[in-house]
DOKEBA-310779 format. One record per residue (C-alpha): residue in three letters; z, y, x. Coordinates in Angstrom, 2 decimals. Each point is the difference from the previous one (the first is absolute). Layout:
residues N
PT   resn         z         y         x
PT    ALA         Z         Y         X
...
***
This chain:
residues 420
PT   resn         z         y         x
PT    UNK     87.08     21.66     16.87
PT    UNK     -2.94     -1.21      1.63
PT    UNK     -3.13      2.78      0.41
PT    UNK     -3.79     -0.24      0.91
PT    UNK     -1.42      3.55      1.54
PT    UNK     -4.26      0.36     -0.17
PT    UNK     -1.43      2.12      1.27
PT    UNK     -3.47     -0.02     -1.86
PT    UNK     -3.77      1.13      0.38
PT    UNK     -0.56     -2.62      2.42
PT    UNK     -3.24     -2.27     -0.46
PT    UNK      1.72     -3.73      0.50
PT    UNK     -2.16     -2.10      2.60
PT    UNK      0.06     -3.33      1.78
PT    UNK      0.59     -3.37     -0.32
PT    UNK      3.22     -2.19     -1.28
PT    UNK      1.64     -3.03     -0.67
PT    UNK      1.70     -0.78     -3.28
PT    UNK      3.49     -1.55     -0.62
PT    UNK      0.78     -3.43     -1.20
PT    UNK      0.19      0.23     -4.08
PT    UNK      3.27      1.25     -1.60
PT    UNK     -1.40     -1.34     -3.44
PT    UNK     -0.22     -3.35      1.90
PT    UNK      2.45     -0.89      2.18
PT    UNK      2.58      1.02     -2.43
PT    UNK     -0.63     -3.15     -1.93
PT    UNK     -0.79     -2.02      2.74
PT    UNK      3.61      0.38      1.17
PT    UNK      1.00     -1.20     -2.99
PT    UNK     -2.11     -2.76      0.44
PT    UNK      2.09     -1.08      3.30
PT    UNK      2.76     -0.69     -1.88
PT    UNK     -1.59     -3.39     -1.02
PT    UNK     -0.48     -3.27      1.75
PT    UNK      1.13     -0.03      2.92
PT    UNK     -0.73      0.20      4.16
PT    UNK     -0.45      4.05      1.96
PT    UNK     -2.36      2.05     -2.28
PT    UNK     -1.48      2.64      3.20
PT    UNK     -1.62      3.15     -1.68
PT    UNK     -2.08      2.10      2.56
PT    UNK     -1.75      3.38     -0.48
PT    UNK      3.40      0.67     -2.61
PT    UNK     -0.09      3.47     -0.57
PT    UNK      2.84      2.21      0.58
PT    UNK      0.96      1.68     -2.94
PT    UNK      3.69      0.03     -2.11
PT    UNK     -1.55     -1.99     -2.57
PT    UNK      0.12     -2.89      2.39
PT    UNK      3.32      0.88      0.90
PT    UNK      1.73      0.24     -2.95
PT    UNK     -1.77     -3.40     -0.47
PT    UNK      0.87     -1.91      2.62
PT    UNK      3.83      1.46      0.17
PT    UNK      0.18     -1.55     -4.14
PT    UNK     -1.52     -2.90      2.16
PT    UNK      3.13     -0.34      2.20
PT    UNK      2.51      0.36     -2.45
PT    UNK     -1.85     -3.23     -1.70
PT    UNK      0.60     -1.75      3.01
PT    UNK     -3.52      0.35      2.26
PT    UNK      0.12      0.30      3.66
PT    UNK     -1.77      2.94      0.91
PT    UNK     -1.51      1.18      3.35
PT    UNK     -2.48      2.75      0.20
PT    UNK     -1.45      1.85      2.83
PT    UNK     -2.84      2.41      0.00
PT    UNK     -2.91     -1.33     -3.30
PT    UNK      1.27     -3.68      0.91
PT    UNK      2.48     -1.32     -2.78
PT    UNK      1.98     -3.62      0.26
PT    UNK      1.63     -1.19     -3.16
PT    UNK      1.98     -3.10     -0.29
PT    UNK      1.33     -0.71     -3.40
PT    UNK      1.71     -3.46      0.88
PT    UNK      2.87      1.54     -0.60
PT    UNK      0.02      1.47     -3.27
PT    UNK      2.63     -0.80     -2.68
PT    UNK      0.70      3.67     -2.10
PT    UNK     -2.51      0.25     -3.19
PT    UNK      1.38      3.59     -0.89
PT    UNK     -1.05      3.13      1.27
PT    UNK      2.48      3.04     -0.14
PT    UNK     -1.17      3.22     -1.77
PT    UNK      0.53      2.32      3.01
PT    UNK     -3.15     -2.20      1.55
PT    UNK     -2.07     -0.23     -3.10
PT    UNK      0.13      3.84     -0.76
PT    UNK     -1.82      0.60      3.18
PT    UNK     -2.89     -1.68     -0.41
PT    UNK     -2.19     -0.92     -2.98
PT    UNK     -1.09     -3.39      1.58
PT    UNK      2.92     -1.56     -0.09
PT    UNK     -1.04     -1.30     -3.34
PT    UNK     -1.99     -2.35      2.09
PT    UNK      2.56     -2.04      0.82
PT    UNK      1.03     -0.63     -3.54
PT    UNK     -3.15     -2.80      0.33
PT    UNK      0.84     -1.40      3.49
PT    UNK      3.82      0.04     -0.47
PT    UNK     -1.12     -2.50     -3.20
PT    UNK     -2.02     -1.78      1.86
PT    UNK      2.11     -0.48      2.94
PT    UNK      3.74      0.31     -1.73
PT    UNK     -1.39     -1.25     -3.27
PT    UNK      3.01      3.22     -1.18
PT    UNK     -0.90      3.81      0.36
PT    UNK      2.43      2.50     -0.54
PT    UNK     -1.22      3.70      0.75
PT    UNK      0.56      3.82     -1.22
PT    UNK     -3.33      1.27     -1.87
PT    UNK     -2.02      1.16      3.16
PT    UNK     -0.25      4.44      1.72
PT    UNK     -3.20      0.69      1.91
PT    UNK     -2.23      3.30     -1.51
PT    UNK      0.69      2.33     -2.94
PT    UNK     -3.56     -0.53     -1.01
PT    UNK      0.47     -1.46     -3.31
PT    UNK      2.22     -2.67     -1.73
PT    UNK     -1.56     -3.09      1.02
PT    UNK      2.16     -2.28     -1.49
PT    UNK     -0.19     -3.55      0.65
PT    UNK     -0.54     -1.52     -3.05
PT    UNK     -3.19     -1.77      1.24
PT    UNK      2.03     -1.37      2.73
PT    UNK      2.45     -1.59     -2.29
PT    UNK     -2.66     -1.37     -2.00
PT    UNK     -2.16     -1.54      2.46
PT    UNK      3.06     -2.27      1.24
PT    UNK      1.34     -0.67     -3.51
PT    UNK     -3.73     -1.61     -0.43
PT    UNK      1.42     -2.55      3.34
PT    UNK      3.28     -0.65     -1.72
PT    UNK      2.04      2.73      1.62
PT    UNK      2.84      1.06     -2.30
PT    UNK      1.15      3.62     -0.12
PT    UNK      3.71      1.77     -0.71
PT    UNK     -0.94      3.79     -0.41
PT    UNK      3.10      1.89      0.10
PT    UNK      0.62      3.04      2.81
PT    UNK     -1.42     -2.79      2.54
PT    UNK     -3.03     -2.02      0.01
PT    UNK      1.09     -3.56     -0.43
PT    UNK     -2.03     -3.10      0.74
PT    UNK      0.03     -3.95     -0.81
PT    UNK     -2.83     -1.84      1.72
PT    UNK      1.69     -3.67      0.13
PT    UNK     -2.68     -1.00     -2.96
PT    UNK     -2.94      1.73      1.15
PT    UNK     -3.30     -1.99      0.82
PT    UNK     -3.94      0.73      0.66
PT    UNK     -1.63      1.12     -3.48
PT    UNK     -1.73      3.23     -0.95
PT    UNK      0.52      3.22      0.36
PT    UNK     -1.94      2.43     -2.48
PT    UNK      0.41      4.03      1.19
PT    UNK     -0.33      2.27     -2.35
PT    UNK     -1.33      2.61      2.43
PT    UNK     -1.25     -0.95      3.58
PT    UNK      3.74      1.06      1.45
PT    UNK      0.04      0.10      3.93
PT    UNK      3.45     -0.86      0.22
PT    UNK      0.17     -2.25     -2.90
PT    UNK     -3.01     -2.35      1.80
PT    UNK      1.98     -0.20      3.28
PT    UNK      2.98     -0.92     -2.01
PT    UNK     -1.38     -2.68     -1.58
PT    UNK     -1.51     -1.16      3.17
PT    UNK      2.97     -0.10      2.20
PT    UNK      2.09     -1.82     -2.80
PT    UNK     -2.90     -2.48     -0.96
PT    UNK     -0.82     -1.40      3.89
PT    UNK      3.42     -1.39     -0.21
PT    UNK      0.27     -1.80     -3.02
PT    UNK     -1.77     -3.41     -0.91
PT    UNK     -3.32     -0.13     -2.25
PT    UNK     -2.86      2.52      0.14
PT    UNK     -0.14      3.15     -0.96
PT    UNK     -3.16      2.41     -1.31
PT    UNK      0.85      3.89      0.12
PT    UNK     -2.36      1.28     -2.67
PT    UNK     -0.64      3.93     -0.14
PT    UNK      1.14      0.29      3.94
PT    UNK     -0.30      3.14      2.11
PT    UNK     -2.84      0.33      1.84
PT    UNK      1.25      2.49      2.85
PT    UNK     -0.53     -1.17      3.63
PT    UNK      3.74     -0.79      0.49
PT    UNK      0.23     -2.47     -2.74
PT    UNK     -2.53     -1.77      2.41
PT    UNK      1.75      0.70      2.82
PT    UNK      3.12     -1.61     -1.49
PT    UNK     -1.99     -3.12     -0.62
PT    UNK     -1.40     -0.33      2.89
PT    UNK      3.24      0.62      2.23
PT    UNK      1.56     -3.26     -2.34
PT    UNK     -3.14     -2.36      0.74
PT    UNK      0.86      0.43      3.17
PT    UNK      3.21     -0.84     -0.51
PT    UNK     -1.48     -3.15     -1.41
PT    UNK     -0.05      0.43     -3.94
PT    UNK     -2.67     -0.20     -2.28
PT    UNK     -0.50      3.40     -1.23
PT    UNK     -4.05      0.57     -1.39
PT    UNK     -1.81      2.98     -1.87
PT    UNK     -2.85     -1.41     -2.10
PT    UNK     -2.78      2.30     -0.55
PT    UNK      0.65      1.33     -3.33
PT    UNK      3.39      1.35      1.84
PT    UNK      2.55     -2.31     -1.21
PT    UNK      2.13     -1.22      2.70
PT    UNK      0.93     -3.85      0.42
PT    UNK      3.33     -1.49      1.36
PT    UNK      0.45     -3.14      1.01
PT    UNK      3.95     -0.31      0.09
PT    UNK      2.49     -1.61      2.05
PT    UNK     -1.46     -0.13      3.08
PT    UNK      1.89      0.28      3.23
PT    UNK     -0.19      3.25      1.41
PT    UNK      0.38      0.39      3.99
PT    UNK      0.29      2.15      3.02
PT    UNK     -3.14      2.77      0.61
PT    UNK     -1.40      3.00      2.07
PT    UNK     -1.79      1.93     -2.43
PT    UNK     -1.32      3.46      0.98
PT    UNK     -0.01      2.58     -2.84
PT    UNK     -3.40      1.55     -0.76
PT    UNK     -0.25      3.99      0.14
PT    UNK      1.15      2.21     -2.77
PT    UNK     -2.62      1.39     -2.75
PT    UNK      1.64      2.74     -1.21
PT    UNK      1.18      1.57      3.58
PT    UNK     -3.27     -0.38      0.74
PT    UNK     -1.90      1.90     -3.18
PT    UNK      3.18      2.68      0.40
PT    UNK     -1.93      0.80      3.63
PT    UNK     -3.43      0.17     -1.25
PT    UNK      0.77      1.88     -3.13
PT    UNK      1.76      2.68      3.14
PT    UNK     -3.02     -0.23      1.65
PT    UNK     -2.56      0.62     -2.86
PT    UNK      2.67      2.91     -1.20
PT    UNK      0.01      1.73      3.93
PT    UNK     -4.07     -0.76     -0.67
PT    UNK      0.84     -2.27      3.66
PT    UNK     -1.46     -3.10      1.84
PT    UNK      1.70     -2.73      0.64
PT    UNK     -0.16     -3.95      0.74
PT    UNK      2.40     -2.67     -1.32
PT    UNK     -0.29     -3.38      1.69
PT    UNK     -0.11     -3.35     -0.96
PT    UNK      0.75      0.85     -3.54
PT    UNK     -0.98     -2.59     -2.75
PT    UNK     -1.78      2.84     -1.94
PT    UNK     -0.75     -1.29     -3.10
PT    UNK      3.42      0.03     -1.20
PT    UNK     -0.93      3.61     -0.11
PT    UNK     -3.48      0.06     -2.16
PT    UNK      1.92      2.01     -2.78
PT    UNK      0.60      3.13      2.32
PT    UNK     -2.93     -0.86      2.17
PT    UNK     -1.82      0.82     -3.18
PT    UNK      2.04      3.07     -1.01
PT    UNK     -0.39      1.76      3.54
PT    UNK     -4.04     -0.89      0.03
PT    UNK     -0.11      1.80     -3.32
PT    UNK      1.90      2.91      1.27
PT    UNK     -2.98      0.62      2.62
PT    UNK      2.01     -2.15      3.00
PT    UNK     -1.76     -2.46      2.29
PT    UNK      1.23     -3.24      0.47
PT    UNK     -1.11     -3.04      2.04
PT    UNK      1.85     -3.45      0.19
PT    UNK     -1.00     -2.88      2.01
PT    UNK      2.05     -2.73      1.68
PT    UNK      1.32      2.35      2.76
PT    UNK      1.50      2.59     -2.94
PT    UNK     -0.25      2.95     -2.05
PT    UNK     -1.63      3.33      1.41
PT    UNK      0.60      3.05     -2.17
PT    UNK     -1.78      3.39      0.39
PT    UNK      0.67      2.54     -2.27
PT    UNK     -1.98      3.23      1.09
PT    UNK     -1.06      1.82     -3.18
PT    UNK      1.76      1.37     -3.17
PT    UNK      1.30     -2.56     -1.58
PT    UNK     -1.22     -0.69     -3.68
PT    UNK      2.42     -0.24     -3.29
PT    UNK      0.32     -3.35     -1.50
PT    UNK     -0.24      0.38     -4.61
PT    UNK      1.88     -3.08     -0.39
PT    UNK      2.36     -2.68      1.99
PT    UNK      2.30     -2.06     -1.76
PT    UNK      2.43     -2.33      2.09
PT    UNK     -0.04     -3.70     -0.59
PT    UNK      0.87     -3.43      1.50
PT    UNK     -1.82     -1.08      2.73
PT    UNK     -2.89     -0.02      0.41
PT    UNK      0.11      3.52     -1.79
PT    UNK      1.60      3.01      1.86
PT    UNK      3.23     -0.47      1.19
PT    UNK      2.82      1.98     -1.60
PT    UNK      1.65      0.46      3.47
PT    UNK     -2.78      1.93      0.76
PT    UNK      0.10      2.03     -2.71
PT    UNK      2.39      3.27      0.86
PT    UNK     -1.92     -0.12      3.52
PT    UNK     -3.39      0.07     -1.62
PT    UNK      1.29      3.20     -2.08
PT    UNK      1.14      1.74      3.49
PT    UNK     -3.61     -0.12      0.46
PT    UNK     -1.64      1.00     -3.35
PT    UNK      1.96      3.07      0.52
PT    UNK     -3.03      1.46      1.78
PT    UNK     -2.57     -1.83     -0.95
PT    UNK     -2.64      2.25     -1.74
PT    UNK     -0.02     -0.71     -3.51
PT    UNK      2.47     -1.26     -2.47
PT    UNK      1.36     -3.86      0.26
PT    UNK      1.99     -1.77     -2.19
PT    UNK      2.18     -2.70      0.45
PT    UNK      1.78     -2.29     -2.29
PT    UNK      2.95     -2.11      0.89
PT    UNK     -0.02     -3.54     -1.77
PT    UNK      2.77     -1.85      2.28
PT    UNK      3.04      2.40      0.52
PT    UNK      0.82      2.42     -2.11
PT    UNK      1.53      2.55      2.40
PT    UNK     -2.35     -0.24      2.89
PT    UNK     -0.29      3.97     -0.89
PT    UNK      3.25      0.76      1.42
PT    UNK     -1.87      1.53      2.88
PT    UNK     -2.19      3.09     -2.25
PT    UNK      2.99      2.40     -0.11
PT    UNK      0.05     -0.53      4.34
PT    UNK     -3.51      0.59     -0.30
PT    UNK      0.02      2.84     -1.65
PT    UNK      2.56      1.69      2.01
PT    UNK     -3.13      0.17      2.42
PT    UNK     -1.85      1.66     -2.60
PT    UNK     -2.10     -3.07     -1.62
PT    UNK     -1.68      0.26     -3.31
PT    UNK      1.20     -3.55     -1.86
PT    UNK      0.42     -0.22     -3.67
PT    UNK      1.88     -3.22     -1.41
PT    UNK     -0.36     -1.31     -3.25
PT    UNK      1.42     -3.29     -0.69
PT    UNK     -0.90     -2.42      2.52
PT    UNK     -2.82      2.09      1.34
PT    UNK     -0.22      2.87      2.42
PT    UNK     -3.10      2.16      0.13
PT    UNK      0.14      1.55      3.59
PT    UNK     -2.48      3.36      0.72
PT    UNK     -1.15      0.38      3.48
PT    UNK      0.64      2.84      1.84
PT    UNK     -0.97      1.80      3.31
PT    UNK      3.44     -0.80      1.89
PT    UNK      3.60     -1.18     -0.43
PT    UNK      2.90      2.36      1.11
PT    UNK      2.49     -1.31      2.56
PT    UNK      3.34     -0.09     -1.69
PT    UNK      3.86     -2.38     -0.18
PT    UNK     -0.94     -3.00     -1.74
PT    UNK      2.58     -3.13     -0.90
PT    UNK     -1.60     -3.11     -0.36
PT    UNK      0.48     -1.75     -3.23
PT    UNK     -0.72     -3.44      0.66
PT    UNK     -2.03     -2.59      2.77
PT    UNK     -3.31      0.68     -0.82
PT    UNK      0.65      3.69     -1.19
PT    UNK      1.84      0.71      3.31
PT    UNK     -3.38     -1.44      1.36
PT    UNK     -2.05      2.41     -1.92
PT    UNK      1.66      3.45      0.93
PT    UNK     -0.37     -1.11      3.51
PT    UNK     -3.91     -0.01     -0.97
PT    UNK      0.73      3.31     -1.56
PT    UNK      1.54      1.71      2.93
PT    UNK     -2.41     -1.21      2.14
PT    UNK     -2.91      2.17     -1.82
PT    UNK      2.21      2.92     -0.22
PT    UNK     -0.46      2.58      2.65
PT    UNK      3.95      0.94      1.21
PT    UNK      2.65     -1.83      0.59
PT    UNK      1.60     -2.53     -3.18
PT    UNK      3.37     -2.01      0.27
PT    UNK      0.29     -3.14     -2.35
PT    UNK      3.86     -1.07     -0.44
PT    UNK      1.41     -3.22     -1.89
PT    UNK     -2.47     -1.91      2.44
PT    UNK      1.90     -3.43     -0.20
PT    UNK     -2.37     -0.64     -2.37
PT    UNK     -2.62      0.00      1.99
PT    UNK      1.62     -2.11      2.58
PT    UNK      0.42     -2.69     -2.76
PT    UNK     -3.79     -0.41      0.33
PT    UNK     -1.30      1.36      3.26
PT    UNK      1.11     -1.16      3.55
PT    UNK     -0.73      3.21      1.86
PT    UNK     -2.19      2.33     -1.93
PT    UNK      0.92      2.78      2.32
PT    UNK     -1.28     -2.02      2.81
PT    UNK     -3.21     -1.25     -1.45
PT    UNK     -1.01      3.33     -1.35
PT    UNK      0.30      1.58      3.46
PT    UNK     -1.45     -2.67      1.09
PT    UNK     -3.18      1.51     -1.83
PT    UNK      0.45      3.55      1.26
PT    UNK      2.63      1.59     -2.92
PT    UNK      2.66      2.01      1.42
PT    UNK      2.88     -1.47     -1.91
PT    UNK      3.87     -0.56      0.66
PT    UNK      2.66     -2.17     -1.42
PT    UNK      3.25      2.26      0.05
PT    UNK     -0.90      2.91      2.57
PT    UNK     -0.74     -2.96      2.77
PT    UNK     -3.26     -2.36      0.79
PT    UNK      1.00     -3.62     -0.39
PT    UNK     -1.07     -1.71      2.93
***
């Protein structure tokens, strides 16, 4: 089993670059499957996510090369429409596909979808969206999917479901009429998504109310599309560096996709400046309790960010509270937290956390991506030495977050050895 060693106390300084966007590019690879021509991704980051991706990918039928960030996907030769359940379990995204399997295959066959034990999430908005386009659905122990009578019309969402929107997107670009996406999600990498397919060449619009408009049927060709970096790596590094009360610099980072925690971490006593050249972050006081945060769909505070944001109320002076609207088991992490002596009361969906002078070093297992994320925060304010097992997780989500935290000064290991 894969381990993390910190070795905390240290005050994290310097400057970094972020990743490409996990939350992005997983859709966008989806996305390749239709039209036709070499779809070249650059700045792809290199995380399992991606792999478990792209090998589902192969067993479709895509020709895959990859070397270093650069991925080349050609998907002239794809013929399957059913993914096996040994790929599906890995990963929670493969329930992108159901859309661009539709929209390509016009037939989707696939297992209901792995990824996080954060919740249920089912993916009954999914289903609903494309039923709205035509799609007709067998639900039995597999996910099965008629699209040979789907055409452009609306699609109504009862709640503004990430992976519902791109779902609807990928399957409506292919099919004839237009299409308006009403109750869309706003986060960055619906955008992204949109904007990787225009340059593809279809006809893929958000007005400014926030629906999104599809012009159908368009050909779709060949493109070199660089992927943008990653929000939430990049709030996990300045919520470390506000929680080891550090100073640090991330470049060329589109920073309002972060306003929510830019907010949060100027209330909590943190300076923060943004301009075109990126976000600086100094964090050289106490920090302050927050009363209240609730997470939300963007534009409100990311629930990603979430257990990370607790690793740092945990000695915060005051008392915050936090209250989980997306996921209903984002508090997997407390009992970890705890085990380094954290004051966190749960009730419900909300977590009241009490600050306290320091966190004990102590053997953590990570619970999930973003949680595995967060006791990494948590180690790193603890003075000793902390090891973090189960950290596939945080590989799922994170290209090297030994390396970039060194990178900043910590003194941290990924199983006994520096990854060079």
């Amino acid at each position: 089993m894969s381990a993390i060693e910190v070795t905390g106390g240290i005050s994290l300084q310097g400057e970094i670059e972020i990743q490409g966007s996990k939350n992005a590019v997983l859709p966008i690879l989806a996305a390749c499957m239709l039209g036709e021509g070499l779809c070249v991704i650059e700045n792809c980051p290199r995380i399992t996510d991606v792999t478990d991706t792209l090998e589902i990918m192969r067993h479709l039928g895509c020709r895959i090369r990859r070397e270093e960030r650069t991925v080349c996907i050609d998907a002239s030769g794809v013929r399957a429409f059913e993914i096996g359940g040994a790929e599906a379990a890995r990963i929670r995204s493969s329930v992108l596909f159901l859309g661009a399997l539709l929209g390509r295959m016009k037939r989707a066959v696939l297992p209901h979808p792995g990824g996080c034990a954060i919740g249920a999430r089912p993916i009954d908005q999914h289903i609903a969206a494309l039923r709205q386009l035509g799609a007709r659905f067998y639900l039995e122990e597999k996910i099965t999917a008629d699209a040979r009578d789907m055409q452009g019309g609306r699609v109504c969402l009862a709640v503004p479901s990430v992976g519902a929107t791109e779902n609807a997107i990928l399957a409506a670009v292919t099919v004839p009429g237009e299409t308006v996406i009403s109750h869309a999600a706003r986060e960055p990498e619906i955008d992204e998504l949109c904007e990787f397919l225009r340059r593809r060449g279809a006809s893929v619009a958000r007005t400014d109310e926030g629906d999104i408009h599809i012009r159908g049927g368009k050909r779709l060709g060949p493109v070199r599309y660089r992927m943008k970096p990653d929000r939430i790596v990049a709030g996990t590094y300045l919520l470390a560096a506000a929680a080891t009360r550090g100073k640090i610099h991330i470049s060329n980072f589109p920073y309002r996709e972060l306003d929510a925690l830019i907010a949060v971490l100027r209330d909590m006593g943190v300076s923060v400046e943004c301009g075109k050249d990126g976000i600086q972050l100094t964090a050289n006081r106490p920090l302050r309790a927050i009363p209240y945060l609730e997470t939300a769909p963007y534009p409100g505070f990311p629930t990603d960010l979430q257990s990370p944001l607790m690793a740092v109320f945990c000695r915060a002076r005051g008392e915050s509270r936090i209250c989980e609207t997306i996921f209903e088991n984002r508090f997997r992490t407390v009992k970890e937290l705890e085990r380094m002596g954290a004051k966190i009361r749960t009730d419900g969906n909300c977590a009241v956390v009490k600050g306290i002078p320091a966190l004990a070093p102590a053997k953590l297992t990570a619970p999930d991506l973003r949680g595995g994320a967060a006791l990494v925060i948590a180690a790193l304010q603890a003075n000793g030495h902390s090891v973090i097992s189960n950290t596939g997780y945080i590989e799922r989500g994170y290209e090297d977050i030994c390396r970039d935290l060194r990178a900043l000064g910590a003194e941290v290991r990924q199983n006994g050895k520096e990854i060079q």
